[in-house]
N, C-alpha and C positions, 0 to 999 in steps of 0.2 A: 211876864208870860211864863208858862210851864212847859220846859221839856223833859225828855229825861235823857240822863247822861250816864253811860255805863251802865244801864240797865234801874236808877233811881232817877225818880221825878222830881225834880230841881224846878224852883223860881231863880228866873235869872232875869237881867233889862229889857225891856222892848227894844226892838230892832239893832239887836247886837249883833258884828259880826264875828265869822271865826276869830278872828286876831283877837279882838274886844273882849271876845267868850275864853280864847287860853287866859289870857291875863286875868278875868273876872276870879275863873279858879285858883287862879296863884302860878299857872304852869308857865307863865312868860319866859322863864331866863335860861329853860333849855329845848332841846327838838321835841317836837309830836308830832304827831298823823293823827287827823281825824276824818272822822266817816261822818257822813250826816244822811239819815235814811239811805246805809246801805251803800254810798257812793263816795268812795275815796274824795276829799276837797283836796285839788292841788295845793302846794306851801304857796304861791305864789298867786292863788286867789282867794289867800286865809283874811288880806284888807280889805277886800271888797264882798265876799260872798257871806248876805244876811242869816241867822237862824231864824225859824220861821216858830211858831206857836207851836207845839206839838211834835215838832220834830227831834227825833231818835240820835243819838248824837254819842259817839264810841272817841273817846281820848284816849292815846296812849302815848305816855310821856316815857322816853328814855331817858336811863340813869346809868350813868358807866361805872364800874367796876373792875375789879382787878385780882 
């Protein structure tokens, strides 16, 4: 399916969820926040809540520094 992420239109699995979609990109091993059309997804409904076809999708992965 096609969404776009960060503002490019990505193919990524069918019926992937948050959780499924950080790690798809490589972002698994540290914190994000994602938006999905607009609406913050709690971290804690990142293993159950699906991406849909189409849907608008904002990562942003922290990285510490010093």
């Amino acid at each position: 399916m096609q969404i776009t992420i960060n503002g490019s239109l990505r193919d990524v699995p069918d019926h992937v969820t948050v959780r499924e979609l950080v790690a798809y990109l490589g972002l698994g091993n540290g914190p994000v926040a994602v938006e999905i059309n607009r609406e913050i997804i709690p971290r804690a409904d990142h293993a159950t809540r699906k991406v849909s076809n189409g849907d608008a999708v904002e990562v942003v992965h922290f990285v510490g520094g010093g």
